[in-house]
C-alpha positions as CSV (number, residue, x, y, z in Angstrom):
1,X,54.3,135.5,142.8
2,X,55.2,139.2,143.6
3,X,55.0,139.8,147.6
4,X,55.0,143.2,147.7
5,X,56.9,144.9,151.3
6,X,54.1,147.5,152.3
7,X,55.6,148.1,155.2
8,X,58.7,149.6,153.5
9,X,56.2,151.5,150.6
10,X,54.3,153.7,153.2
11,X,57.6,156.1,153.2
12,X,58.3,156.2,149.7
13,X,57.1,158.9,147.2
14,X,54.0,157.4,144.6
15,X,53.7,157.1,142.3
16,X,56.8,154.5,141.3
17,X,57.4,152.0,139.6
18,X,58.3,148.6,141.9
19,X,60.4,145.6,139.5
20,X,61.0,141.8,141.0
21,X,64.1,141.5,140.2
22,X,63.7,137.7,141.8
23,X,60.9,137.1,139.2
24,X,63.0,138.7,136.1
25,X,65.7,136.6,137.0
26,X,63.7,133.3,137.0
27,X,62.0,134.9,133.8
28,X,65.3,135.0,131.7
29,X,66.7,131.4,133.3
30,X,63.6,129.8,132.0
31,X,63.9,131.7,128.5
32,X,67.4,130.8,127.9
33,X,66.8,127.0,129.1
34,X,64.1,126.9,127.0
35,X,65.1,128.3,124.1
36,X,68.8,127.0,124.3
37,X,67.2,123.4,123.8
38,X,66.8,124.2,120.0
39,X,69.8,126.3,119.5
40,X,67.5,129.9,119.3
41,X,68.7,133.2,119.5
42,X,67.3,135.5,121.5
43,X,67.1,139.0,121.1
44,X,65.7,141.7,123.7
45,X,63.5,144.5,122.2
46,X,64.3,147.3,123.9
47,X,61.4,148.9,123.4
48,X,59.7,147.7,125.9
49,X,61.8,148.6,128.5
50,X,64.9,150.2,128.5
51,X,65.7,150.9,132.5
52,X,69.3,150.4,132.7
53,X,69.1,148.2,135.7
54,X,66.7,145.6,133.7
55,X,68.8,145.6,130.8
56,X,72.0,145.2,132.6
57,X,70.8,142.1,134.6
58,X,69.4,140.9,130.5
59,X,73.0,141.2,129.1
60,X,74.4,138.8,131.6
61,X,72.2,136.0,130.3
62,X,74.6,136.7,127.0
63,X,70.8,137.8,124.7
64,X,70.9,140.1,121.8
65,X,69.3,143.4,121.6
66,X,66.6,144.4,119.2
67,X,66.4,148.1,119.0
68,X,64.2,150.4,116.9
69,X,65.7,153.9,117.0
70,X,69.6,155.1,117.1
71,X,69.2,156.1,121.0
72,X,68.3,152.2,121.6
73,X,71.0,150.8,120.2
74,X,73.7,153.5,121.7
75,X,72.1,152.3,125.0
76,X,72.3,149.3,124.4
77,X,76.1,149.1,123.2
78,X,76.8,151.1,125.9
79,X,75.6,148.8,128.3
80,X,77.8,145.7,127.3
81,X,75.7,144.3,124.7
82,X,77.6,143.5,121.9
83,X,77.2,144.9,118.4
84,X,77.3,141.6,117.1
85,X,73.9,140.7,119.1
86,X,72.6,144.1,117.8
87,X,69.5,144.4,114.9
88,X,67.8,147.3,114.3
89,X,64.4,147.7,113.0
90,X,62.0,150.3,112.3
91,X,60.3,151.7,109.0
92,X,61.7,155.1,109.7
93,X,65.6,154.7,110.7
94,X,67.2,158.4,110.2
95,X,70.9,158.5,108.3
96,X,72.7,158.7,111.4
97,X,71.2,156.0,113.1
98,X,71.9,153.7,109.9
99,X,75.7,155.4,109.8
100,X,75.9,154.5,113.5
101,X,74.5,150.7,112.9
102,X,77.3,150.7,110.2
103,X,80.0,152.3,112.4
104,X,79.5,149.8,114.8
105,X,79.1,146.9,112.6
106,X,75.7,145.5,113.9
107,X,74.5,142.4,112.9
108,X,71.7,142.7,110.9
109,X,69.6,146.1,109.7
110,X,65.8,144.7,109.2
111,X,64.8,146.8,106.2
112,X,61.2,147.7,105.9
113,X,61.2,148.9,102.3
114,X,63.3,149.3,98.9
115,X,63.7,152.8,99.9
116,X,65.7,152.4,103.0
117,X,67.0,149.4,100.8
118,X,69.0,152.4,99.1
119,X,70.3,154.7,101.7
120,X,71.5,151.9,103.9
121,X,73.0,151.0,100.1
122,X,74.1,154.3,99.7
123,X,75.5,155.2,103.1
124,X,77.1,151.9,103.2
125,X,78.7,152.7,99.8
126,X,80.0,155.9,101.6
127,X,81.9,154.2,104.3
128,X,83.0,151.1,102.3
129,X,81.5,148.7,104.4
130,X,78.8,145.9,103.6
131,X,75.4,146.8,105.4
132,X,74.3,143.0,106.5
133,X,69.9,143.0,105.6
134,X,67.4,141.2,106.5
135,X,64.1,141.7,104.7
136,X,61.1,142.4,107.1
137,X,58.4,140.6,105.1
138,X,54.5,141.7,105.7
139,X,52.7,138.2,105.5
140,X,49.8,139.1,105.8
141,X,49.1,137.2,109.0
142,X,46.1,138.4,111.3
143,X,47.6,138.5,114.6
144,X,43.9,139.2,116.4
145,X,44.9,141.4,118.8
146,X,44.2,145.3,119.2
147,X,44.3,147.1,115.8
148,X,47.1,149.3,117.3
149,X,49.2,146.5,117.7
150,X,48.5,144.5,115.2
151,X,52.1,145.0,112.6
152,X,51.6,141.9,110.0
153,X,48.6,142.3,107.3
154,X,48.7,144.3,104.0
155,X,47.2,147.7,105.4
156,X,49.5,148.2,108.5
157,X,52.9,150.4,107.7
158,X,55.0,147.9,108.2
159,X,57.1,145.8,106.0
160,X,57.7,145.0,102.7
161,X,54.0,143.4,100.7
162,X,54.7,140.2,98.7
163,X,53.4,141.5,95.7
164,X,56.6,143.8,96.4
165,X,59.3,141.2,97.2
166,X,60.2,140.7,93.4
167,X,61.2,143.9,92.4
168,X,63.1,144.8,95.9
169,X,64.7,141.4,95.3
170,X,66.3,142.2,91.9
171,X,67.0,145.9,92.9
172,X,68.8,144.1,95.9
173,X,71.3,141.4,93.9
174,X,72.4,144.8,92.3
175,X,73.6,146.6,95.8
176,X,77.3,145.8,96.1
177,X,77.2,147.2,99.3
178,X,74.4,144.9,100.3
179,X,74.7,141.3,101.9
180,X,71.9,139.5,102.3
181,X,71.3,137.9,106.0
182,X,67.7,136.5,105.7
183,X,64.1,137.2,106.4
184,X,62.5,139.2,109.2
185,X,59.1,139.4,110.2
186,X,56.8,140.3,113.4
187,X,53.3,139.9,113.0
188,X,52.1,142.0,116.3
189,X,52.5,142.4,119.6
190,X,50.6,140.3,122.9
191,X,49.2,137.7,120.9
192,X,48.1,134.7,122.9
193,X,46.9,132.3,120.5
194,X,49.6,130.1,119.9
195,X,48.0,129.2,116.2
196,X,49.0,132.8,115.0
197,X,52.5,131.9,115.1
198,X,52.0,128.4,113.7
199,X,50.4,130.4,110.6
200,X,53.3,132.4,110.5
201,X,55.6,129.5,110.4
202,X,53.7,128.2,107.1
203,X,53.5,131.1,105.3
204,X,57.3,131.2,106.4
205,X,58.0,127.7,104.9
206,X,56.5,129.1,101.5
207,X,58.8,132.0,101.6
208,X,61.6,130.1,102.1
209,X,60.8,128.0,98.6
210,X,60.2,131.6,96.9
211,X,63.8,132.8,98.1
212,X,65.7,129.3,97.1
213,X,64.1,129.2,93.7
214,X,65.9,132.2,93.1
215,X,69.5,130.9,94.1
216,X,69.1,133.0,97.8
217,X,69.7,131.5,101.3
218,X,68.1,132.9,103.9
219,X,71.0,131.8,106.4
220,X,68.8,134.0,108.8
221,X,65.0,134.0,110.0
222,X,64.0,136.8,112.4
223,X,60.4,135.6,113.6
224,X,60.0,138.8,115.7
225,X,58.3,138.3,118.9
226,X,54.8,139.3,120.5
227,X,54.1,136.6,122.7
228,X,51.5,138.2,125.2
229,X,51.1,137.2,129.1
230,X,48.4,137.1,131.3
231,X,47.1,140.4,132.6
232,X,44.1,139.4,134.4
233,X,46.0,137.4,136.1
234,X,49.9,137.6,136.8
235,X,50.5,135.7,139.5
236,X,49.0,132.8,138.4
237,X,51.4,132.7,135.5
238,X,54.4,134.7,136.3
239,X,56.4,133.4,133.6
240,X,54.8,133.2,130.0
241,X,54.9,129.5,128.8
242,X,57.9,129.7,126.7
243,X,58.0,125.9,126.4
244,X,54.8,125.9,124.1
245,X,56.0,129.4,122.5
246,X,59.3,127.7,121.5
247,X,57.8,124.4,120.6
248,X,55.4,125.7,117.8
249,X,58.4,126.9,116.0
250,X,60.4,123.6,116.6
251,X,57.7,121.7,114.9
252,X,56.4,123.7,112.4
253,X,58.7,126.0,110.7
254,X,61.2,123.8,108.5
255,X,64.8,125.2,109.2
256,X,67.3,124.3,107.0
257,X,70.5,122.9,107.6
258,X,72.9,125.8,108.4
259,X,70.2,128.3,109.4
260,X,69.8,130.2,112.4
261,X,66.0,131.2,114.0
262,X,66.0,134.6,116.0
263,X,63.7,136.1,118.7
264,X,63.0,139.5,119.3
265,X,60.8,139.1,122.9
266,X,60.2,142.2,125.0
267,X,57.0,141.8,126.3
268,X,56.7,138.3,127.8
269,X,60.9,139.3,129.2
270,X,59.9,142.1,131.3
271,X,55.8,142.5,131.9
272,X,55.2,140.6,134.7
273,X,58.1,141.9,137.0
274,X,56.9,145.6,137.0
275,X,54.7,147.3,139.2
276,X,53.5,150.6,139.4
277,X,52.5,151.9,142.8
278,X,50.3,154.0,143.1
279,X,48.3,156.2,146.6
280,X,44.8,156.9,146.9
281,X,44.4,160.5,146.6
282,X,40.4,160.8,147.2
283,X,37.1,158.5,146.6
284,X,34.5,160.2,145.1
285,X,30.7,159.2,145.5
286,X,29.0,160.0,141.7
287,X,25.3,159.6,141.2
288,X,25.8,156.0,140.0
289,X,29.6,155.4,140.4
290,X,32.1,155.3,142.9
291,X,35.3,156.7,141.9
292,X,38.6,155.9,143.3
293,X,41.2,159.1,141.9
294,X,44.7,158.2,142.2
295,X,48.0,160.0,142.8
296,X,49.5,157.7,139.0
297,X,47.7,158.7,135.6
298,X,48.2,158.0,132.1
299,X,51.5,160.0,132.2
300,X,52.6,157.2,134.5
301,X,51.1,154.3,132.3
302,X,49.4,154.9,129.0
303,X,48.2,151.3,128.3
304,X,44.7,151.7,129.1
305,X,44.3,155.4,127.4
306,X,45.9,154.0,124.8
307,X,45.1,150.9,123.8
308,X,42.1,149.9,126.5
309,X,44.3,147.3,128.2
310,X,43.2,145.9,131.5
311,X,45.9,145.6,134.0
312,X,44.7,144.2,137.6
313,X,44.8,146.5,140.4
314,X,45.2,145.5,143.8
315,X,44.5,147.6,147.3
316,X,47.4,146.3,149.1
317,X,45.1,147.6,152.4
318,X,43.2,144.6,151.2
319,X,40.6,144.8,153.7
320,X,38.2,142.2,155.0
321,X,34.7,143.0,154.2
322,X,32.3,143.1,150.9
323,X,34.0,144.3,148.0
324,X,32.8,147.8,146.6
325,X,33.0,148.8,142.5
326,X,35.2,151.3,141.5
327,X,35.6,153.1,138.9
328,X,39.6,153.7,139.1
329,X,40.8,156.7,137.8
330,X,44.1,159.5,137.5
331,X,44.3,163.3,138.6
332,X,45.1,164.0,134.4
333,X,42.6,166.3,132.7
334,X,41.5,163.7,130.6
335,X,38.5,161.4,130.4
336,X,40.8,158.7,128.6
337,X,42.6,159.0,132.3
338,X,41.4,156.0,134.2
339,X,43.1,152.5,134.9
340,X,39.7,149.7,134.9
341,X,36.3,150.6,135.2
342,X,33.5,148.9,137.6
343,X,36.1,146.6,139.7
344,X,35.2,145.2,143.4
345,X,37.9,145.8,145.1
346,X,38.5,146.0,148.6
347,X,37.1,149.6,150.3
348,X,39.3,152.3,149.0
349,X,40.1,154.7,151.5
350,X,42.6,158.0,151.4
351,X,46.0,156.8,151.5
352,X,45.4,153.7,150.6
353,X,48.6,152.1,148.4
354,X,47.4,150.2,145.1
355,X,49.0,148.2,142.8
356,X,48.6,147.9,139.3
357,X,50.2,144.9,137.8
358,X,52.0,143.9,135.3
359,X,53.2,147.3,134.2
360,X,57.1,146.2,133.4
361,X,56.3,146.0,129.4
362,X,55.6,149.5,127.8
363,X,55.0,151.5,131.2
364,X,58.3,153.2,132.7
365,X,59.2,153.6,129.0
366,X,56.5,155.0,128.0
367,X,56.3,158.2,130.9
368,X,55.3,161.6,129.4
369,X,55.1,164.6,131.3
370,X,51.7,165.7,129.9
371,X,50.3,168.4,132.9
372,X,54.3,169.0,133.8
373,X,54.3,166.1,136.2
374,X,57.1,164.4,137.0
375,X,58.2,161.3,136.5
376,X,57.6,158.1,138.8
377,X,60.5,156.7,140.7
378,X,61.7,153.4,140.2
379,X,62.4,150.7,142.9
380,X,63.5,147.7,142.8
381,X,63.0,144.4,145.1
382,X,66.4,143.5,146.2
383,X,67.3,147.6,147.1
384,X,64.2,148.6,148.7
């Protein structure tokens, strides 16, 4: 559970972004116990936050990096993590990203498509080095979460179809510059329903038959990540139940001897340690609403604009009394700028500090400076 030092906010500039560093900490222990118990790999997408501070403490616990643009990965390397921990995925990687993935000798490229197939081919041919593949695979898996986040059936971008796989297969055994790692795939992003995953395992264990027949060993599976937490309610769980996560893999997806299963989490890592902190600016009495404008807008955190996520807010005045409905909103000129709509909270008043929680996945990384605002600043628990 977050406590969050009020006392010590009153002086500080909102809006800003507030991280338990006590909670990440027990977040990644629990991750790398749990997943240590079946020999996983884990690697951090990057993504989802990439404050150096949060990655720096996630390199000691001796994780991977998942990284989806060049930028990522030079952070990343930068930072300790080793290029041997490093993939790189995306469906649109540039030649100089590729060129630096090969420079560095990263683990493993997930391709999308058989043309990235052959420039990584090509560019690899250039330099006389073996670009080490795995082959994101679109399995057609309904994740059933939001449309924007959902990465694994036939229409979405990503990935290479199975009607595909035959023809990028042969056009791959004739890439010398080629070596074949494995399969990658990531079916979308907060999903919550642990029976997604278990369908992906299957449809997994089908693929892995498909690839044997044809005298190829996936030495590799990349299962991606998009294991979702609990928004409306972060303090009750604090830490995403990565025993069950885990466990669905361990029973259902048939590993072979000699192969390794890898993890890209980002989400589930770093959501539920970030805050953003925001002041009341005014409260605003409509004809039928109540609206309570704050100094933090979707510059700040795009979520909601974006995708209609529902984070929980907190007046951390948190007066006694009868609640009263809000309609919480920003200071953008936008009507997609609000944060929740009729909420009882407690009285909003001027000045008034709120929290919105659970903002550590896809917030701070996410800032824009859309009206020329600035960005947030960051704080963090054990420096405040």
């Amino acid at each position: 559970m977050t406590i969050f030092p009020t006392e010590k906010f009153k002086d500080l500039r909102t809006p800003f972004y507030y991280y338990d560093m006590s909670l990440l900490e027990e977040t990644l222990a629990f991750i790398k116990r749990e997943s240590q118990r079946y020999g996983f790999h884990i690697h951090y997408a990057v993504k989802a936050n990439a404050n150096d501070r949060i990655l720096e403490r996630i390199c000691q616990y001796d994780f991977g990096v998942d990284c989806v643009s060049g930028n990522e990965m030079k952070k990343a390397l930068e930072l300790g993590f080793p290029p041997g921990g490093v993939v790189f995925a995306g469906v649109g990687k540039t030649d100089w990203e590729i060129e630096m993935g090969l420079e560095n000798d990263i683990a493993c490229f997930n391709v999308e498509s058989l043309a990235e197939l052959e420039v990584i081919h090509e560019l690899a041919r250039k330099v006389g080095k073996k670009a080490r593949v795995a082959l994101r695979i679109n399995p057609n898996v309904n994740a059933n979460t939001h449309h924007y986040i959902t990465t694994g059936l036939d229409e979405n971008k990503f990935g290479i179809g199975i009607s595909e796989l035959e023809k990028v297969v042969e056009e791959m055994r004739q890439m010398k510059y080629i070596q074949f790692q494995g399969m990658h795939f990531h079916i979308g992003s907060q999903i919550t329903d642990l029976d997604n995953f278990k369908e992906l395992c299957l449809r997994i264990n089908e693929l892995q038959e498909w690839f044997i027949s044809r005298h190829l060993f996936p030495r590799l599976i990349n299962v991606g990540g998009g294991f979702g937490v609990d928004y409306h309610d972060p303090d009750g769980m604090p830490i995403p139940d990565f025993y069950s996560y885990f466990k669905v893999f361990k029973d259902f997806l048939e590993l072979k001897p000699d192969q390794e299963l890898h993890f890209e989490l980002g989400r589930s890592v770093v959501a539920q340690c970030g805050n953003l902190i925001s002041r009341v600016l005014y409260v605003k009495e409509g004809v039928k609403k109540r609206f309570a404008i704050l100094d933090a807008g979707m510059t700040d955190l795009i979520r909601p604009a974006l995708y209609q996520a529902s984070h929980k807010i907190e007046n951390l005045a948190d007066r006694d009394g009868e609640k009263v409905r809000y309609d919480v909103v920003g200071p953008i000129c936008e009507s997609s700028d609000s944060f929740g709509k009729a909420l009882d909270l407690p009285e909003m008043k001027r000045g008034d500090l709120v929290a919105i929680r659970s903002a550590g996945a896809y917030g701070e990384v996410m800032v824009s400076h859309y009206n020329l605002r600035k960005e947030p600043g960051t704080y963090y628990s054990d420096t405040v």
